[in-house]
N, C-alpha and C positions, 0 to 999 in steps of 0.2 A: 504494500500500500504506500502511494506519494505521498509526503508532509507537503500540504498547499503553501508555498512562501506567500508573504506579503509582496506586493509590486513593490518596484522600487519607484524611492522617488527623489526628485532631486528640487532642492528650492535653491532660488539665484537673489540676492539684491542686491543692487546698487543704490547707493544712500548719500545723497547728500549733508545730511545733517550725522550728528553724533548718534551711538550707539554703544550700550554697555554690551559685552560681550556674554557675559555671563546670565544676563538676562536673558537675551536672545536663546543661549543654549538652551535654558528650563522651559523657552516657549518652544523651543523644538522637542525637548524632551515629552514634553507635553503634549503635542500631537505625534510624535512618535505612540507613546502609549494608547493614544485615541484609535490611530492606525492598527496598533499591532495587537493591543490589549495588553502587552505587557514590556520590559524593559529590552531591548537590546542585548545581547551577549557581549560584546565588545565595542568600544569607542575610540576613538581617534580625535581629536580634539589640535586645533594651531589658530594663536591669536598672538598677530603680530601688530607692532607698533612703531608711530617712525621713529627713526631714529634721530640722536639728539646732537648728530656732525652728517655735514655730506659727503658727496663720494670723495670729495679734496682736503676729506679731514677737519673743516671750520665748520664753527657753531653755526647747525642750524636756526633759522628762524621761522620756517614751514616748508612744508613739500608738499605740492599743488601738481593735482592726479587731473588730470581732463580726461572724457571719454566719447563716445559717440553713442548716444542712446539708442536702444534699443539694439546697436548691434553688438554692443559691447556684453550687454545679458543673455544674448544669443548665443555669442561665441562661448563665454563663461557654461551656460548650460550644456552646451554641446562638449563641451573637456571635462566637466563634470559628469556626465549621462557615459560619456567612452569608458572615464575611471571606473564609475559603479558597473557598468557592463563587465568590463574588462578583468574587475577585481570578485563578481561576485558581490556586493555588497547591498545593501539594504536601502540605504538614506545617505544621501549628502546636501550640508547644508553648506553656500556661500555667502559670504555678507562682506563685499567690498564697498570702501569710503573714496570718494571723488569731491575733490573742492583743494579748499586750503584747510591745510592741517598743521598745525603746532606739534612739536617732539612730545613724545609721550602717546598722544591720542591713538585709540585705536583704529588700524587702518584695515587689520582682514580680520577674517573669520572664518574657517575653514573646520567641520564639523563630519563624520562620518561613522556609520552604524552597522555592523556585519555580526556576521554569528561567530568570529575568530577572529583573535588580535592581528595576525597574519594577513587578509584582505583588508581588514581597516586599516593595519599601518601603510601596507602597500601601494595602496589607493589614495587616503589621503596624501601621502609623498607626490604622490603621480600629480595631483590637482595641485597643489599648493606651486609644486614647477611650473605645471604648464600657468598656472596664471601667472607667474613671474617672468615667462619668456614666450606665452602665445596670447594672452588677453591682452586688447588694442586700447592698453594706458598711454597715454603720454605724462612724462612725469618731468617737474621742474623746482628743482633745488631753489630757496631763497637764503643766501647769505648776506649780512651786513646791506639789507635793502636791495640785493641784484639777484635776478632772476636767471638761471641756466638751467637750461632744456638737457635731459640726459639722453643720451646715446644708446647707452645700455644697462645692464641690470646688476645687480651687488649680486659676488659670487655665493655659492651655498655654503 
């Protein structure tokens, strides 16, 4: 006899305004359980923040993410929907921040739910990359009041 999985599913946001991460999780955990009727086996969890120097080493004063709406949650969904395919997994949650942002602030959120540590870390890894070097951010360093457009990506 089959065990019927739950579908997978996959949420994407892109936010302009602030967001606590840790909320957002117990809102996902939350319809998680609504979904599943019960908890997850395994999680994966990455919330990153900017950092408080650019890529030349001086104090930041904000890193300013632009995006192109609607295709930018596009592409996000579709690297995320590959991961959970790819990896077997359950849920993946995205929650990227576009604007200007101050050191500290929370900028990603990257959430994933499987029945084995093994496809959630895998998975998660996979998504948190490719948004780092396939989602269409444009990113732009502010130090000492000047603004510079980056090129490329901070290594892993």
């Amino acid at each position: 006899m089959k065990i019927q999985q739950p579908p997978r599913t996959v949420e994407v946001e892109v936010l302009q305004e602030r967001f606590d991460p840790l909320l957002a999780l117990m809102r996902w955990h939350r319809r998680l359980l609504e979904q599943r009727g019960s908890a997850p086996a395994a999680e994966w969890h990455f919330i990153g923040r900017v950092r408080g120097s650019g890529m030349d080493g001086k104090a930041l004063d904000c890193l300013e993410l632009q995006h192109y709406p609607g295709m930018t949650e596009a592409q996000i969904d579709a690297l995320a929907s590959e991961g959970a395919h790819r990896h077997g997994v359950e849920a993946v949650l995205v929650i990227h921040r576009v604007g200007r942002l101050p050191p500290g602030e929370p900028i990603v959120l990257v959430a994933v739910a499987a029945d084995r540590r093994g496809p959630a870390l895998r998975c998660g890894q996979e998504v948190l990359e490719a948004l780092k070097h396939q989602a269409p951010f444009w990113k732009r360093e502010w130090c000492d009041g000047e603004g510079r457009w980056l090129s490329g990506n901070t290594p892993l």
